[in-house]
DOVEX-148222 format. One record per residue (C-alpha): residue number from 1; x, y, z. Coordinates in Angstrom, 2 decimals, decimal comma. Last residue first. Layout:
% residues N
{resi NUM | X X | Y Y | Z Z}
...
This chain:
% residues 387
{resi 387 | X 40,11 | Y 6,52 | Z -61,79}
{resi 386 | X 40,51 | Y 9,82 | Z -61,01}
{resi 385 | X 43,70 | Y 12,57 | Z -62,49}
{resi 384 | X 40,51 | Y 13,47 | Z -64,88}
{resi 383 | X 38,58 | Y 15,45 | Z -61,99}
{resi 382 | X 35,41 | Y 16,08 | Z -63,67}
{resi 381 | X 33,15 | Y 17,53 | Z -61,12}
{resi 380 | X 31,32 | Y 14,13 | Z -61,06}
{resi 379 | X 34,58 | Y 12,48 | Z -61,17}
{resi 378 | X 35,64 | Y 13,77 | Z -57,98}
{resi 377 | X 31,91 | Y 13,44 | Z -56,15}
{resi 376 | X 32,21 | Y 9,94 | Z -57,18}
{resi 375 | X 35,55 | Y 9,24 | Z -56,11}
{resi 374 | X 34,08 | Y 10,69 | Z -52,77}
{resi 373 | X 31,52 | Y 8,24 | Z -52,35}
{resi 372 | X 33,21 | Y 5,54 | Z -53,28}
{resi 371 | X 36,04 | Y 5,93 | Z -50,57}
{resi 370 | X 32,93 | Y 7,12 | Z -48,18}
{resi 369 | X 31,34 | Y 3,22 | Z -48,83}
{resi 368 | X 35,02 | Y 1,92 | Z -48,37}
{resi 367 | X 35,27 | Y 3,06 | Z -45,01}
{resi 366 | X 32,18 | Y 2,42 | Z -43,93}
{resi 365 | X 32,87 | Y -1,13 | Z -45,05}
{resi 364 | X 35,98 | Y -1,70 | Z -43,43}
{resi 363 | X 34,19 | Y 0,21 | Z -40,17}
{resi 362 | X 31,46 | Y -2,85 | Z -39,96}
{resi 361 | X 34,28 | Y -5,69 | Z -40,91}
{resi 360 | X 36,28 | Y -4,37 | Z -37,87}
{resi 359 | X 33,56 | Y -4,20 | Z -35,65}
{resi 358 | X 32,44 | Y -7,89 | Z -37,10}
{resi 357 | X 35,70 | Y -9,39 | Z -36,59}
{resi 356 | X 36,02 | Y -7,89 | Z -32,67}
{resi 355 | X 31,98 | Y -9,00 | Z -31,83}
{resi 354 | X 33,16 | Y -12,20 | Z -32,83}
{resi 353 | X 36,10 | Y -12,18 | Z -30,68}
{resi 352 | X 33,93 | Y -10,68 | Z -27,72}
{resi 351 | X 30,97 | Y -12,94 | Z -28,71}
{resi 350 | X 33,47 | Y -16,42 | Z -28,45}
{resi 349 | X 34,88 | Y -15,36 | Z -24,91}
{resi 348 | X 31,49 | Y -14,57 | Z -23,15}
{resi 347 | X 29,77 | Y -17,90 | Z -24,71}
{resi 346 | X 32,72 | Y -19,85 | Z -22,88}
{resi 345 | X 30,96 | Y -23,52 | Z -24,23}
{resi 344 | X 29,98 | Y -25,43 | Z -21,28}
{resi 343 | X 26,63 | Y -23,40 | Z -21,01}
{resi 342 | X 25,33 | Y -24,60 | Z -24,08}
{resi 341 | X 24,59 | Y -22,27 | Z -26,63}
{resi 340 | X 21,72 | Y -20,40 | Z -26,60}
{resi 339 | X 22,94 | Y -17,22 | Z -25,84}
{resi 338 | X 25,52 | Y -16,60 | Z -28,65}
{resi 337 | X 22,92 | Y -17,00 | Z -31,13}
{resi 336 | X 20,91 | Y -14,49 | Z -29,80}
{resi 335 | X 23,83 | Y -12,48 | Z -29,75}
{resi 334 | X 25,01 | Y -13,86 | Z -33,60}
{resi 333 | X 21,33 | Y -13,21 | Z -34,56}
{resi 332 | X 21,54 | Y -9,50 | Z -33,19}
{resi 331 | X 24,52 | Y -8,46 | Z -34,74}
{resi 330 | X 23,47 | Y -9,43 | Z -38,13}
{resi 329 | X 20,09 | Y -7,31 | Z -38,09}
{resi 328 | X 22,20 | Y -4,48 | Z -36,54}
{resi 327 | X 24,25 | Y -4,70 | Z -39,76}
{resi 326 | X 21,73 | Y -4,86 | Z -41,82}
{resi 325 | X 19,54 | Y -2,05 | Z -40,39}
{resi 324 | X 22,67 | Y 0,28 | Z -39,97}
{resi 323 | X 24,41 | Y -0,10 | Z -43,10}
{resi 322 | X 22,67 | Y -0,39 | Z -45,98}
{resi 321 | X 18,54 | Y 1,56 | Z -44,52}
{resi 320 | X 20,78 | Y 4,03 | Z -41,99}
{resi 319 | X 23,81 | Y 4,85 | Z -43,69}
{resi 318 | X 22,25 | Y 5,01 | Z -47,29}
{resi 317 | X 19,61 | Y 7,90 | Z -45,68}
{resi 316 | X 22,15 | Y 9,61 | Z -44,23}
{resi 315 | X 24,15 | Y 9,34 | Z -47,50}
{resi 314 | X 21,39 | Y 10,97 | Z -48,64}
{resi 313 | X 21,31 | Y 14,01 | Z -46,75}
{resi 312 | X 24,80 | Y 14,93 | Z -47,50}
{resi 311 | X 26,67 | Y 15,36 | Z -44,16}
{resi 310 | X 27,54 | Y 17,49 | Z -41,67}
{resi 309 | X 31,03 | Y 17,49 | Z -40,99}
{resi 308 | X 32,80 | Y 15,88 | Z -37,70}
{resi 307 | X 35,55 | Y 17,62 | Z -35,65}
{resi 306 | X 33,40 | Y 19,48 | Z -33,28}
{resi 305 | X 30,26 | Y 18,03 | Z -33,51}
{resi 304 | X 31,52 | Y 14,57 | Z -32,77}
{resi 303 | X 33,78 | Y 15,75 | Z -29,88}
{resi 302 | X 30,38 | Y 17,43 | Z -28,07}
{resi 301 | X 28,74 | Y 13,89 | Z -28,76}
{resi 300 | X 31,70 | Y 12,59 | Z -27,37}
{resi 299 | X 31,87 | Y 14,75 | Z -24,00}
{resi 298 | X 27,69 | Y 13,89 | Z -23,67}
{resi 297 | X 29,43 | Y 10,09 | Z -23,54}
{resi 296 | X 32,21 | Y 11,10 | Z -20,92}
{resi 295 | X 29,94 | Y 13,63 | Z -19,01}
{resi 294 | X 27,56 | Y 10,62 | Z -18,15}
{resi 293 | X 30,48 | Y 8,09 | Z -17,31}
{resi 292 | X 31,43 | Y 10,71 | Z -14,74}
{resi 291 | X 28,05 | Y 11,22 | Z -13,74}
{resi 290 | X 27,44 | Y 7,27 | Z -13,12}
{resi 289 | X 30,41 | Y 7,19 | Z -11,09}
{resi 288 | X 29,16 | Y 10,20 | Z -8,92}
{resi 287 | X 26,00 | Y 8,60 | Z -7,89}
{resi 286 | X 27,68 | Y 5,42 | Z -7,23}
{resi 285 | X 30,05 | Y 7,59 | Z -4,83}
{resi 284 | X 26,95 | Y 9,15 | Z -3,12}
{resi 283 | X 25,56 | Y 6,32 | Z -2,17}
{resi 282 | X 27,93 | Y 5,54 | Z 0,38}
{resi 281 | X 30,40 | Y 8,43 | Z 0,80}
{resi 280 | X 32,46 | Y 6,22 | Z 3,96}
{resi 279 | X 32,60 | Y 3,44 | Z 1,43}
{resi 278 | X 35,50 | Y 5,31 | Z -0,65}
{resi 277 | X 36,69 | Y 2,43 | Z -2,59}
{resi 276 | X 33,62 | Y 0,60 | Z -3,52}
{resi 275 | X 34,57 | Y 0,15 | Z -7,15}
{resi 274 | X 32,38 | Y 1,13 | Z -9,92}
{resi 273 | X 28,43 | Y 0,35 | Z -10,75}
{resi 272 | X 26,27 | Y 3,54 | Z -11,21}
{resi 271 | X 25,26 | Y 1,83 | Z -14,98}
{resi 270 | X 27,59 | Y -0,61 | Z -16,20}
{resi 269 | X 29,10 | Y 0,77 | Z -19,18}
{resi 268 | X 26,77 | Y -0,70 | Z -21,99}
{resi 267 | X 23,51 | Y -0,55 | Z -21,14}
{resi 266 | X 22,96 | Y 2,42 | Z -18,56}
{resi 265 | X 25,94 | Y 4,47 | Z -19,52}
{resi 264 | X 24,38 | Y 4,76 | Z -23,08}
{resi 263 | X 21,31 | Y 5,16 | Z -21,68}
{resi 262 | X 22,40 | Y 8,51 | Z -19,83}
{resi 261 | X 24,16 | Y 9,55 | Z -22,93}
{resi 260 | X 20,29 | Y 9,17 | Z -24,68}
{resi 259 | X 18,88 | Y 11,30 | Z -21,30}
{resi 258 | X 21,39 | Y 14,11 | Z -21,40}
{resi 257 | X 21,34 | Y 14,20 | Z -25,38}
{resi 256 | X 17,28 | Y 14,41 | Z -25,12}
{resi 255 | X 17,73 | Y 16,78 | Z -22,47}
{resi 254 | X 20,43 | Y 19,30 | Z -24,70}
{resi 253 | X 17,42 | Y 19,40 | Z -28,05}
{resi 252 | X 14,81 | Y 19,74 | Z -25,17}
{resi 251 | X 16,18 | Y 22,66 | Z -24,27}
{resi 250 | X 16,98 | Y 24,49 | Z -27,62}
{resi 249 | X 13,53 | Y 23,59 | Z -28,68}
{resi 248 | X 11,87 | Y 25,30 | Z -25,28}
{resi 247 | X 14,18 | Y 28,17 | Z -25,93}
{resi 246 | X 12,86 | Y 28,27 | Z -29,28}
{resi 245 | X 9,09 | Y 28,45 | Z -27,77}
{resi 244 | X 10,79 | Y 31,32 | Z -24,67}
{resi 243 | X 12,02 | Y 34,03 | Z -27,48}
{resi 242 | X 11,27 | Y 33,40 | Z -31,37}
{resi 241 | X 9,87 | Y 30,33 | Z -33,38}
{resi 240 | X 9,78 | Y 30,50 | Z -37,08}
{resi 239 | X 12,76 | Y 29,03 | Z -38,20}
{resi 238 | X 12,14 | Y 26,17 | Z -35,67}
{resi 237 | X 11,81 | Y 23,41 | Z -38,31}
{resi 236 | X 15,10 | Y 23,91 | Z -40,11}
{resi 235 | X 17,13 | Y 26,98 | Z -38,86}
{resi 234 | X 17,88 | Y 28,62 | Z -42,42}
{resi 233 | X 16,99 | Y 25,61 | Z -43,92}
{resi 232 | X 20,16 | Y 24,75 | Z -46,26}
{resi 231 | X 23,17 | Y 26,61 | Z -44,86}
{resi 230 | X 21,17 | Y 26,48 | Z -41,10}
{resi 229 | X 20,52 | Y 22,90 | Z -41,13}
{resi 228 | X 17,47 | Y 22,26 | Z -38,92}
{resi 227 | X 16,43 | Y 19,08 | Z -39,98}
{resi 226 | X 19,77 | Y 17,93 | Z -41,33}
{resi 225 | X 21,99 | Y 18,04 | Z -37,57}
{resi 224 | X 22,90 | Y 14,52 | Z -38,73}
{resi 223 | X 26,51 | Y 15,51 | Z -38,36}
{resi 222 | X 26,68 | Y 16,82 | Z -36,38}
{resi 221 | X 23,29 | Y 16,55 | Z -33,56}
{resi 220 | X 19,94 | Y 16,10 | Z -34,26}
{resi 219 | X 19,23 | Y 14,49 | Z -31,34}
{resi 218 | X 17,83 | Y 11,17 | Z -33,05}
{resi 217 | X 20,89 | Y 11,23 | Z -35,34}
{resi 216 | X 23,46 | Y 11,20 | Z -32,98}
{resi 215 | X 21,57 | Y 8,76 | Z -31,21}
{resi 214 | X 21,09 | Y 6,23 | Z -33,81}
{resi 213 | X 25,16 | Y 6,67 | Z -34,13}
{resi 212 | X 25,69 | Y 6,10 | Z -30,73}
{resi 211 | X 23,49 | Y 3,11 | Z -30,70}
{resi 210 | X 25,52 | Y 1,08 | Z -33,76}
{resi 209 | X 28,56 | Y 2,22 | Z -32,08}
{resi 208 | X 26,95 | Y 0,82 | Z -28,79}
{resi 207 | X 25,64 | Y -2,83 | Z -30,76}
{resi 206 | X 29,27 | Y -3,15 | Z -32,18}
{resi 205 | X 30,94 | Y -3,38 | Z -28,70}
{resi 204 | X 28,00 | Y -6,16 | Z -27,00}
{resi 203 | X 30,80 | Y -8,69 | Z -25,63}
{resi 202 | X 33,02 | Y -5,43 | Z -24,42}
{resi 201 | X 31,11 | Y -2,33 | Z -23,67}
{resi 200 | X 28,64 | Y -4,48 | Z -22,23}
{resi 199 | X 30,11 | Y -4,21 | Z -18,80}
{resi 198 | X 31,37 | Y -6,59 | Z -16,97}
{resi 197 | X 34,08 | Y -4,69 | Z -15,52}
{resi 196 | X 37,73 | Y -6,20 | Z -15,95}
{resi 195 | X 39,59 | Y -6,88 | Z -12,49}
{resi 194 | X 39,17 | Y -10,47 | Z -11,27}
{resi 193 | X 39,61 | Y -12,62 | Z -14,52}
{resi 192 | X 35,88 | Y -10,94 | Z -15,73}
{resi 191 | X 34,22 | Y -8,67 | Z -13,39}
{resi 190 | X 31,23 | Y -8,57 | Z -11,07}
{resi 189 | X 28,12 | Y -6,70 | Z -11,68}
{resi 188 | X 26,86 | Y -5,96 | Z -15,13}
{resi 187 | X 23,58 | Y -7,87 | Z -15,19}
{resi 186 | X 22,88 | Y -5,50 | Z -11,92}
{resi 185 | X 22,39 | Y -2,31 | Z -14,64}
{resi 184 | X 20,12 | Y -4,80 | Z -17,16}
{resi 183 | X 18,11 | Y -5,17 | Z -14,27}
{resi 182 | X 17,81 | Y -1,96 | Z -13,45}
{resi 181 | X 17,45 | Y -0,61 | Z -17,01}
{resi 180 | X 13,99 | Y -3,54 | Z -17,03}
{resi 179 | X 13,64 | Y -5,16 | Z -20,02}
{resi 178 | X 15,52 | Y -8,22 | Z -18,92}
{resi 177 | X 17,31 | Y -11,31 | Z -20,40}
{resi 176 | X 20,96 | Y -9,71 | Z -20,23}
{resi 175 | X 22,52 | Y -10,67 | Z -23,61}
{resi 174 | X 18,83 | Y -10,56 | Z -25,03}
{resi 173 | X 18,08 | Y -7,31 | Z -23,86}
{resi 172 | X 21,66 | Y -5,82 | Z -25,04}
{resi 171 | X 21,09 | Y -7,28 | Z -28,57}
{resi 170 | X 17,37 | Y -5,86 | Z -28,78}
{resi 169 | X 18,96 | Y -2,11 | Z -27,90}
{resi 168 | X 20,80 | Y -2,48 | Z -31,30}
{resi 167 | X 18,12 | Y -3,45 | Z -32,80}
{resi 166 | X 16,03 | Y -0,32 | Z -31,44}
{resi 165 | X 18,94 | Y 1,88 | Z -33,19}
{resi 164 | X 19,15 | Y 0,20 | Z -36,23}
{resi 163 | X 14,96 | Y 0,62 | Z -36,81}
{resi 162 | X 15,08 | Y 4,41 | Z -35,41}
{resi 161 | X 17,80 | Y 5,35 | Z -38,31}
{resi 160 | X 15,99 | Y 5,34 | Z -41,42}
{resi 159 | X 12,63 | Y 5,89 | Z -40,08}
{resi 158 | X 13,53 | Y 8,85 | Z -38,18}
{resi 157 | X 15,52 | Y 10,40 | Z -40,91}
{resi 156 | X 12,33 | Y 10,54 | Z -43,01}
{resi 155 | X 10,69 | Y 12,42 | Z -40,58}
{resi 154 | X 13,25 | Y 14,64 | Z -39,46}
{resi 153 | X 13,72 | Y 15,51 | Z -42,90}
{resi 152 | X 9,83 | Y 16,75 | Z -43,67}
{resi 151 | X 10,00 | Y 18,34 | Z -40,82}
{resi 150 | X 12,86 | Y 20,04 | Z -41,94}
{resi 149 | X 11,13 | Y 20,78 | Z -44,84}
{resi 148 | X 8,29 | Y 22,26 | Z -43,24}
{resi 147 | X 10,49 | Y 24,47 | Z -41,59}
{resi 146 | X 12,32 | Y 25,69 | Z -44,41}
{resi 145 | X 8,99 | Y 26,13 | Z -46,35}
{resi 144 | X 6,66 | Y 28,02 | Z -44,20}
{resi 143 | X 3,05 | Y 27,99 | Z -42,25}
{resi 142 | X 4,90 | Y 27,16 | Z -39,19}
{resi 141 | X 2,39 | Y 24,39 | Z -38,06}
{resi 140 | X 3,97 | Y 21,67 | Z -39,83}
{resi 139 | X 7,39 | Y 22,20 | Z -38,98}
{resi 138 | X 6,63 | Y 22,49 | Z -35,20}
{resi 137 | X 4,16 | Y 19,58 | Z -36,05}
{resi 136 | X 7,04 | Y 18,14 | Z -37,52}
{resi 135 | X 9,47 | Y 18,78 | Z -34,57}
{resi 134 | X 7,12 | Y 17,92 | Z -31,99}
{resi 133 | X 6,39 | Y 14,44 | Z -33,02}
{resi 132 | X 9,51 | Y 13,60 | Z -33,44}
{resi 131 | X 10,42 | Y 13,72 | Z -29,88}
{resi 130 | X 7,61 | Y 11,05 | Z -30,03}
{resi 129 | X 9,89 | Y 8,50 | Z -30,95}
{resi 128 | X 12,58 | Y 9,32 | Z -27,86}
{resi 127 | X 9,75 | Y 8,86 | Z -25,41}
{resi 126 | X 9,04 | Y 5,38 | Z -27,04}
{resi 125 | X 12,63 | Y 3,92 | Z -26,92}
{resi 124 | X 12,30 | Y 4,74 | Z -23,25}
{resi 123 | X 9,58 | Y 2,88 | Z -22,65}
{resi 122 | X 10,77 | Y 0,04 | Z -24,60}
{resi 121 | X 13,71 | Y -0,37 | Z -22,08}
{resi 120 | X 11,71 | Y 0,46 | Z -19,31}
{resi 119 | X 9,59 | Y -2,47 | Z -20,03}
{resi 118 | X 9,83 | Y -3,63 | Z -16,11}
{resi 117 | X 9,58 | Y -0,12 | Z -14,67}
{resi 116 | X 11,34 | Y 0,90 | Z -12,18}
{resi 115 | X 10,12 | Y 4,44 | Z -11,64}
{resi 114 | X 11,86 | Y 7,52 | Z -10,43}
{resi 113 | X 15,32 | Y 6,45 | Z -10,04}
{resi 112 | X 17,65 | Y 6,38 | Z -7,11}
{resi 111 | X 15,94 | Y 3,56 | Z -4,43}
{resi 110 | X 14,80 | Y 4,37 | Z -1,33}
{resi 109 | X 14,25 | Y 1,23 | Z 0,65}
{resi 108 | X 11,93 | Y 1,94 | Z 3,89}
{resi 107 | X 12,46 | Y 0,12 | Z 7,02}
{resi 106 | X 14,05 | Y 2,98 | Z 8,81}
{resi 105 | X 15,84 | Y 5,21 | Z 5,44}
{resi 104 | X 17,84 | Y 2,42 | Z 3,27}
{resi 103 | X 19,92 | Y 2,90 | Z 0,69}
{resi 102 | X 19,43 | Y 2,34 | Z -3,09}
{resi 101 | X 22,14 | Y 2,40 | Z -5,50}
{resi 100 | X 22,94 | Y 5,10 | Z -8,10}
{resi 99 | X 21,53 | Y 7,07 | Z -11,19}
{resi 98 | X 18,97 | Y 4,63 | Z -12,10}
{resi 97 | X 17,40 | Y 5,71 | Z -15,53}
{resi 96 | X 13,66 | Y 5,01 | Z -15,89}
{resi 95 | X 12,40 | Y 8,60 | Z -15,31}
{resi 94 | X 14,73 | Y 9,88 | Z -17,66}
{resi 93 | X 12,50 | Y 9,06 | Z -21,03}
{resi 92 | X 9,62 | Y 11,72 | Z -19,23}
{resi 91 | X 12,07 | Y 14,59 | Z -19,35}
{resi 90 | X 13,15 | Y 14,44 | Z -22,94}
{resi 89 | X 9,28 | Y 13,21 | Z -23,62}
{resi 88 | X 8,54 | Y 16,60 | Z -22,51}
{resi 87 | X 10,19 | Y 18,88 | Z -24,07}
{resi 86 | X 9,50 | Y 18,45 | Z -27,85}
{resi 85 | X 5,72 | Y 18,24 | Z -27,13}
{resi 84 | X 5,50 | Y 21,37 | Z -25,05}
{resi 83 | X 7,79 | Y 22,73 | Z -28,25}
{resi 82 | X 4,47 | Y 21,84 | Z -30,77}
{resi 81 | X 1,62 | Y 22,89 | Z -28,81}
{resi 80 | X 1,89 | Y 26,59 | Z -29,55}
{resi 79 | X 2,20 | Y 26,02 | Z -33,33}
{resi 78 | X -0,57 | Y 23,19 | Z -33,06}
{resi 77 | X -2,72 | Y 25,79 | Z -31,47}
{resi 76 | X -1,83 | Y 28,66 | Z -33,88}
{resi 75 | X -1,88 | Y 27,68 | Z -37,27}
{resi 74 | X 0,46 | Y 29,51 | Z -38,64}
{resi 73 | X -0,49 | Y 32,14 | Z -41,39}
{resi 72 | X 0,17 | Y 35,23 | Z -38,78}
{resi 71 | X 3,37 | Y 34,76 | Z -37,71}
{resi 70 | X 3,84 | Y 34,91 | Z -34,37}
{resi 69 | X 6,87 | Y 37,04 | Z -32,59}
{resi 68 | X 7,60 | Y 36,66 | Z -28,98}
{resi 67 | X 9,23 | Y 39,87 | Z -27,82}
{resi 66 | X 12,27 | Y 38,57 | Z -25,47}
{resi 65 | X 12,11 | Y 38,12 | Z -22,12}
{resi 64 | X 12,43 | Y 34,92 | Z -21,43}
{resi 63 | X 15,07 | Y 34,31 | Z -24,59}
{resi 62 | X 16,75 | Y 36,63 | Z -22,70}
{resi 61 | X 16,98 | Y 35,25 | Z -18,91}
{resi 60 | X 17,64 | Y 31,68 | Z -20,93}
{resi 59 | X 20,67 | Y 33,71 | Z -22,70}
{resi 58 | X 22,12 | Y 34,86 | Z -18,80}
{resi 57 | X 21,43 | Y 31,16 | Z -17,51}
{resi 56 | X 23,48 | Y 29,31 | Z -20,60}
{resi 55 | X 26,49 | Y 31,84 | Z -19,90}
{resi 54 | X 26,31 | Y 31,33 | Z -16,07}
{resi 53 | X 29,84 | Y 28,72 | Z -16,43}
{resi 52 | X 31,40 | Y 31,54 | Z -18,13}
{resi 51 | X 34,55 | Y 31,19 | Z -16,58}
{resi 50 | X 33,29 | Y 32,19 | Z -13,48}
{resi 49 | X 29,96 | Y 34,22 | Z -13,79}
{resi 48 | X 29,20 | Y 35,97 | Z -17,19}
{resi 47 | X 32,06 | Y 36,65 | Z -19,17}
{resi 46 | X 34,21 | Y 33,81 | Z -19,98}
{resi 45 | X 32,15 | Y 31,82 | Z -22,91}
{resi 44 | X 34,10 | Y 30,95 | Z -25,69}
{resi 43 | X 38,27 | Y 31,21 | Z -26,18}
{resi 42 | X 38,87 | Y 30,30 | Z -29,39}
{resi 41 | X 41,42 | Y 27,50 | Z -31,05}
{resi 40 | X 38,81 | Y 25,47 | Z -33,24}
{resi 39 | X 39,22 | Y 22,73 | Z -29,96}
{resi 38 | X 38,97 | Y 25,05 | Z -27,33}
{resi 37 | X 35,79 | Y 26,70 | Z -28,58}
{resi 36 | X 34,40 | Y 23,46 | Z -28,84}
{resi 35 | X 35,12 | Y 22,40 | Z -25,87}
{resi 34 | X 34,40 | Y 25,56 | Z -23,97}
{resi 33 | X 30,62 | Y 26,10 | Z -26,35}
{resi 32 | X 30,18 | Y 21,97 | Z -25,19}
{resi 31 | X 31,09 | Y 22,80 | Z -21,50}
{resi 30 | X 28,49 | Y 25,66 | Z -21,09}
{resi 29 | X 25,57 | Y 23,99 | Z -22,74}
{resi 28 | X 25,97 | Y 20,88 | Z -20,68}
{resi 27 | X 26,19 | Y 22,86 | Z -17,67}
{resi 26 | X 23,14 | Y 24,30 | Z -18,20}
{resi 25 | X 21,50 | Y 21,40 | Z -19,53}
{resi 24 | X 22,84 | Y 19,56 | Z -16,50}
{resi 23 | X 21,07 | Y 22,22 | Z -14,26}
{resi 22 | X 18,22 | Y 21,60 | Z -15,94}
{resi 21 | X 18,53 | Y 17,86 | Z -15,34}
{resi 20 | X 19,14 | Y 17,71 | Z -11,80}
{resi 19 | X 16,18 | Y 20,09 | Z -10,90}
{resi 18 | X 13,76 | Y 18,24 | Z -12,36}
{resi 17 | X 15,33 | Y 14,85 | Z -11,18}
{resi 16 | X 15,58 | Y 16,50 | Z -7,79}
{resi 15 | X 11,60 | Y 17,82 | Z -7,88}
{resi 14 | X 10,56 | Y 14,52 | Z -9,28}
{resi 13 | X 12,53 | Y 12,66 | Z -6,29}
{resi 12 | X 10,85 | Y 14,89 | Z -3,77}
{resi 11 | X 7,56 | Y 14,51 | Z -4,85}
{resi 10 | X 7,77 | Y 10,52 | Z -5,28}
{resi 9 | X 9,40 | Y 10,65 | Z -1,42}
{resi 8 | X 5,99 | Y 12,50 | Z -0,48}
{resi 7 | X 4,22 | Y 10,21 | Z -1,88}
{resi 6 | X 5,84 | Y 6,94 | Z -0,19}
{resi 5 | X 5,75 | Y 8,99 | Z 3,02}
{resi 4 | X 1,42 | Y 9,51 | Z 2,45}
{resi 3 | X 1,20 | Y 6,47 | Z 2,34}
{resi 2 | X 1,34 | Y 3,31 | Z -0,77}
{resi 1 | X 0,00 | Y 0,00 | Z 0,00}
């Protein structure tokens, strides 16, 4: 039976999460305009607070502010609707993430994630489909053509790169046997020859590039950044939005690469699990392991935009339906194959050295796909010195 306590706990963990993850998108903000600043050899933020860190805060404050401009050939109620339904399945998809291990308050266990669901997994797959949502009724609603094209684009990207991504996921479920991100978080406990993590980073290697890349593309970031390309679309499917809507875009844009790095810590590099060294912090320490993993996958999607171009729009498309289906299709019949076999055979072993052949077969290919690719482009302009 659930008190009063148990709803006052719910309260307070909302409020936290809340809290957690706007301050992340803060910080988020701040660190990738540093980074990448840093890495083209500029200085970025320094101005407002210490080292800039109050940057994202002082352009919130004026987006708040700012006159908000309507158009007057949009339609209005889907136009208003449309960043409420970007935000929140950014915050909704966290709710299934455990950020640490439960402790114990009197009899009561309070654990470190909002809901432990038992299809988490699939929840969470389903909050970052209906992202989608609000960029095309954003695009939709605008009453232009940039926008409606990169709704348009956002669309058709979905598809292509949605079907890898979920079979990707499929590969961790069946290498762990639950749906559930805590269970699939306490399937990595222990270690292999008494110091290596058993994290999915290793047997499952191919199935987290294959994720990464879904997720670069599901948060529009570089290079998949097409549906709001500002050399082809202006600003894609916001073009129209002004002051606290595009904020709301801007937002849920940083949440959704929050909560996607926050998955990719989940499956594949063991969740809050580390070390107990420090048992005097308790909790606390599995709290801060999972936020160091955290900033080291938002770090690479901050690395990919940096050094990565955008790319053609079609080649998009090629990558997701001849690369990323197939190849996700293969994956997932060698892991399913991998768990049936009888228990004598060292299953762990056989899928890492599999899993080795088939990363290096996956990036052969890629490689020689954007070989052909650019001989193409070459002889297209009429390079003769090509063959």
């Amino acid at each position: 039976m659930i008190d009063g306590i148990d709803v006052l706990i719910m309260v307070i963990k909302v409020l936290v999460v809340f809290g957690f993850l706007l301050v992340s998108v803060l910080l988020t903000i701040w660190a990738e305009r540093r980074i990448v600043a840093l890495m083209q050899q500029r200085i970025g933020p320094n101005r407002v607070g210490p080292f800039g860190v109050l940057q994202g805060l002082a352009d919130g404050i004026k987006l708040f502010f700012k006159e908000d401009v309507t158009p007057t050939n949009v339609d209005r109620s889907v136009y208003f609707l449309a960043p409420v339904a970007a935000l929140l399945p950014a915050f909704l998809a966290f709710a299934v993430v455990p950020v640490g291990r439960g402790f114990h308050i009197g009899h009561r266990v309070i654990t470190l994630h909002l809901v432990d669901l038992n299809v988490g997994i699939l929840f969470f797959l389903a909050m970052g489909s209906l992202m989608v949502y609000g960029i095309v009724l954003a695009g939709w609603s605008s009453g232009s053509t940039y926008p409606l094209l990169g709704a348009v684009r956002s669309t058709a990207q979905m598809i292509s790169y949605e079907i890898g991504m979920g079979l990707s996921v499929v590969s961790v479920v069946l290498w762990s046997g639950t749906l559930s991100t805590s269970g699939i978080v306490d399937a990595q406990s222990g270690t292999w020859f008494g110091f290596v993590p058993r994290w999915f980073i290793i047997p499952q290697l191919p199935a987290l590039v294959m994720f990464l890349l879904g997720g670069l593309a599901e948060t529009n970031r570089a290079p998949f950044d097409l549906p709001e390309a500002e050399t082809e679309l202006v600003g894609g499917y916001h073009t129209e939005y002004t002051g606290i809507k595009f904020a709301m875009f801007f937002l849920a844009e940083y949440l959704h690469v929050i909560t996607t790095s926050a998955l990719v810590v989940t499956l594949f590099l063991g969740g809050w699990r580390g070390p107990n060294i420090l048992p005097f912090l308790g909790p606390l320490l599995f709290v801060g392991y999972f936020l160091a993993k955290l900033g080291l996958v938002i770090f690479l999607f901050m690395w990919a935009r940096a050094t990565i171009p955008r790319i053609r729009y079609d080649r998009l498309m090629h990558l997701g339906w001849k690369v990323l289906i197939p190849a996700s299709l293969v994956w997932t019949m060698i892991t399913a194959a991998m768990v049936v076999l009888p228990q004598e055979v060292n299953r762990t072993t056989l899928i890492v050295v599999v899993g080795i052949v088939f990363e290096v077969a996956l990036i052969v290919w890629l490689a020689r796909l954007t070989t052909t690719a650019l001989r193409r482009g070459r002889l297209r302009r009429g390079d003769s010195h090509v063959v």
